[in-house]
KOLDORO-116220 format. One record per residue: x, y, z of N, C-alpha, C in turn. Coordinates in Angstrom, 1 decimal. Atoms other than C-alpha are relative to their C-alpha. Example, Ala and Ser with C-alpha at 12.3 -4.5 7.8 and 13.67 -1.06 7.14 Angstrom:
% KOLDORO-116220
0.9,-1.2,0.0,12.3,-4.5,7.8,0.9,1.2,0.0 $
-0.9,-1.1,0.0,13.7,-1.1,7.1,-0.8,1.1,0.8 $
This chain:
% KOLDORO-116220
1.3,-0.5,0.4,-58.7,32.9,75.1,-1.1,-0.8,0.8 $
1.3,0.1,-0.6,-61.8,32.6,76.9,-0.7,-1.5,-1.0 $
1.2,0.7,0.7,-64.7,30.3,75.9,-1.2,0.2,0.3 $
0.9,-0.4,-0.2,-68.2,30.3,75.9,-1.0,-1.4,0.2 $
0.4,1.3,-0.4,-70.4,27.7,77.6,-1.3,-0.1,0.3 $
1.1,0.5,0.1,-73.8,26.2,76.9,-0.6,-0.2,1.3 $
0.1,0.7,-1.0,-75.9,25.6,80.0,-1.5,-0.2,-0.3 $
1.3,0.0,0.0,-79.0,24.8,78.7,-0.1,-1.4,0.5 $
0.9,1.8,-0.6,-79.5,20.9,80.1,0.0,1.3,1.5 $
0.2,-0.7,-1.7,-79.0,23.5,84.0,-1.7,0.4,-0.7 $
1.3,-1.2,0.2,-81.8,26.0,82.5,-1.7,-1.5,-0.2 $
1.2,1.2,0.6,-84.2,22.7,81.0,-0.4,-0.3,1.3 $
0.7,0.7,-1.3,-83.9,20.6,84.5,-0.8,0.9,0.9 $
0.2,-0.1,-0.9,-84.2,23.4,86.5,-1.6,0.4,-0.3 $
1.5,-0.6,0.5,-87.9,24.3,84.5,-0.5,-1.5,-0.1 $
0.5,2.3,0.4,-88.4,19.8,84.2,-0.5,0.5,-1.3 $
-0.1,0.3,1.3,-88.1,20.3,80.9,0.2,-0.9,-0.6 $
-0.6,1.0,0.8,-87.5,17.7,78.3,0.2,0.6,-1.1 $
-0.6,-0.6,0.9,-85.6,17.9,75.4,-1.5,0.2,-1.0 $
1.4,0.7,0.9,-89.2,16.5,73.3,-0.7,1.6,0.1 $
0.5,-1.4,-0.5,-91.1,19.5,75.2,0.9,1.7,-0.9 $
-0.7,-1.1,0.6,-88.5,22.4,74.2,-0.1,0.1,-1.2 $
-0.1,0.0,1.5,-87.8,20.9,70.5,-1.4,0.5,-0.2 $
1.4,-0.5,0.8,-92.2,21.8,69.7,0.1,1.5,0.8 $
0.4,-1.7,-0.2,-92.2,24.7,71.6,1.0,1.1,-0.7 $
-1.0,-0.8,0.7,-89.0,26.6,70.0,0.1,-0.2,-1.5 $
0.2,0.5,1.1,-89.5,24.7,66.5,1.6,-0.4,-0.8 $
-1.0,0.7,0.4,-86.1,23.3,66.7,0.1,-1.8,0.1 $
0.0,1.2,-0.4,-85.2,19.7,66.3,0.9,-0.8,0.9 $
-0.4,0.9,-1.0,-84.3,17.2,68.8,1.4,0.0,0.1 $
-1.4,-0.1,-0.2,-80.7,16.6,67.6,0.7,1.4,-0.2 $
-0.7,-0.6,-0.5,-80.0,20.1,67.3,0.1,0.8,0.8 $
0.2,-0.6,-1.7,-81.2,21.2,70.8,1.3,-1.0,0.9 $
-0.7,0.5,-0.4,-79.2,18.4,71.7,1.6,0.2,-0.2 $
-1.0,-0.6,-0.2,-76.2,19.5,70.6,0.3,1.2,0.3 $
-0.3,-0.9,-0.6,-76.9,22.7,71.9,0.1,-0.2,1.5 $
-0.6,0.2,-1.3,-77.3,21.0,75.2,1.2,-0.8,0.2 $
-1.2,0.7,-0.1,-74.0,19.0,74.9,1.4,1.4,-0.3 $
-1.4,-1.5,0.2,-72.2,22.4,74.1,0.7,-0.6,-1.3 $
-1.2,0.2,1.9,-71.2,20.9,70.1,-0.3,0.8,-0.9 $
1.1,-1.4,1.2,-72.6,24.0,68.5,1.5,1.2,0.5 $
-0.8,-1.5,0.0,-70.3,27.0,67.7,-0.4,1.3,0.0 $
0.8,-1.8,0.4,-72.8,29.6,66.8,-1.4,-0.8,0.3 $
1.2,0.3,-0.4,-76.2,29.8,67.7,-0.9,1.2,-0.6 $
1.2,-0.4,0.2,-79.2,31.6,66.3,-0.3,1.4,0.8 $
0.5,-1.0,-0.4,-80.1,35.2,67.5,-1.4,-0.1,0.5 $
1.6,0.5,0.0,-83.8,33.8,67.0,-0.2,-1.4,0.7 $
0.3,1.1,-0.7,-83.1,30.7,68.0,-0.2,0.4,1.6 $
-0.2,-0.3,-1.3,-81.8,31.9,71.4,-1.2,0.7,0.7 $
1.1,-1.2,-0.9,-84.9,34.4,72.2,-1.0,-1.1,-0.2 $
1.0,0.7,0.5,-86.9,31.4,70.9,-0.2,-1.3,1.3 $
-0.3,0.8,-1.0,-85.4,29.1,73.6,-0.3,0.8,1.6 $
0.2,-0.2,-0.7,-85.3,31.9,76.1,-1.6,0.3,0.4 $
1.7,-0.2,-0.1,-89.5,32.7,75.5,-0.5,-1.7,0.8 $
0.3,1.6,-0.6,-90.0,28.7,76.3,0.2,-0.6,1.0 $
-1.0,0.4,-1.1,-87.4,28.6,79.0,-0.7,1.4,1.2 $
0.3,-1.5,-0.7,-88.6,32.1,80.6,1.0,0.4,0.6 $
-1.2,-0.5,-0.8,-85.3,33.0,81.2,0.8,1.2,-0.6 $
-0.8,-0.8,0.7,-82.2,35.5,80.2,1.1,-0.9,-1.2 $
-1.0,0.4,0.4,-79.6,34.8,77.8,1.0,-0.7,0.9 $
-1.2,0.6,-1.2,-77.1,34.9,80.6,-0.8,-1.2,0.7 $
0.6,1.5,-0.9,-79.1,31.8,82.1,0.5,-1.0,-0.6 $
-1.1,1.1,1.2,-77.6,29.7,78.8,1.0,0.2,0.1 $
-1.8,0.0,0.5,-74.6,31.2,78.2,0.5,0.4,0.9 $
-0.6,-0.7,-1.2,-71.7,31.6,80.6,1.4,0.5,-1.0 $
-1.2,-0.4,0.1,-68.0,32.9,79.9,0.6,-0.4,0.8 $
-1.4,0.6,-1.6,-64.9,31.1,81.3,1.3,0.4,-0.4 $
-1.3,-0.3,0.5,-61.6,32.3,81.0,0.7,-1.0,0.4 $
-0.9,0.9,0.0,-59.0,30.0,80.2,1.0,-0.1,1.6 $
């Protein structure tokens, strides 16, 4: 089975983002942006995600990839 893979520290750097910056603008906290940039999150937020993409100005697909095993 496949997996599914976080790439939000790519999407952050490539906007010089900080984690500080993203956590006030999306109104999530620090450690758990952080583990959504470390990929230790299983599920993520429908809101969250559009909340991150508005901040980030990007697509979903710009976070998330798919890898087959």
């Amino acid at each position: 089975m496949g997996q599914i893979i976080l790439r939000l520290d790519r999407v952050m750097a490539d906007r010089k983002m900080s984690l500080n910056e993203l956590s006030e603008k999306v109104g999530v906290s620090n450690v758990n942006l952080s583990k959504m940039k470390n990929g230790k999150i299983s599920a993520i937020r429908f809101s969250t995600l559009v909340a991150i993409c508005e901040a980030l100005d990007c697509q979903p697909g710009d976070i998330l990839e798919y890898v087959k095993d």
